[in-house]
N, C-alpha and C positions, 0 to 999 in steps of 0.2 A: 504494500500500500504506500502511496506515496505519501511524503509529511507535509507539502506543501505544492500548490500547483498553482503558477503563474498564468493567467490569460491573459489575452491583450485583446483590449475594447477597440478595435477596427470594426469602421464599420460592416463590412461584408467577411467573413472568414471563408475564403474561397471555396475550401472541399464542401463545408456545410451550408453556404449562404446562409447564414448569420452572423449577428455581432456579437460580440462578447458579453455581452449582458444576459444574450439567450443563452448561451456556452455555460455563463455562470448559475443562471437556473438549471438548467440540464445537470450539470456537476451535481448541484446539490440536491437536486431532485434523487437520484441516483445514489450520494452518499450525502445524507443532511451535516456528517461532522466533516467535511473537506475541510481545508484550509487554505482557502483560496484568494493568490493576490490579483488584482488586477492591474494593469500595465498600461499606459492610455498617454496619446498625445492629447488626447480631450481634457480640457482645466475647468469646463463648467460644473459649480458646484452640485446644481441640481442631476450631473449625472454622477456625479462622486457621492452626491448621499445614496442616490438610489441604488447605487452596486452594493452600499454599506449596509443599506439599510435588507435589501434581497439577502446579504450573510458574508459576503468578503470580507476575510477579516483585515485589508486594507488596499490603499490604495496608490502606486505609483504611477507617478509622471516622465513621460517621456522628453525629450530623450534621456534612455540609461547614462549619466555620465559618471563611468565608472574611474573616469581618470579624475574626478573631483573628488576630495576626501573628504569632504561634508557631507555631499550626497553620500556617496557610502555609509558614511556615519547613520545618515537617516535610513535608509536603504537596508540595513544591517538591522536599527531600531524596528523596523517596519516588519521585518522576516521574526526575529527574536520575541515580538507582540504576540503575531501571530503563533508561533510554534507554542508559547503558555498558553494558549487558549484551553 
């Protein structure tokens, strides 16, 4: 079982035509205790509550910049949340 499963809220995921939001309901339709991050160039809040509020247990912003050590730092924060759930 996996410990944590990133999606990314694009909006069409090609193989499935859907967005990530529906991926994220499938996921937990499927298993209600995932722990599911979400991944998104998307900054509107009103779609960051709703992924949260549907059971992700967070939420990053794209792009990944792993070459920054703040992001990481939150990044890390964000993974480490989720895993005490």
């Amino acid at each position: 079982m996996a410990r944590i499963i990133l999606v990314d809220d694009s909006p069409f995921i090609t193989a499935s035509n859907k967005d990530g939001r529906s991926c994220l309901i499938d996921i937990l339709e499927h298993d209600p205790h995932a722990r599911v991050l979400m991944v998104s160039a998307i900054k509107a809040r009103p779609v960051v509550v709703e992924c949260l509020t549907v059971g992700a247990k967070g939420y990053v912003e794209k792009p990944l910049r792993l070459h920054d050590e703040e992001f990481c730092t939150e990044f890390r924060g964000t993974i480490e949340m989720a895993l005490s759930d």
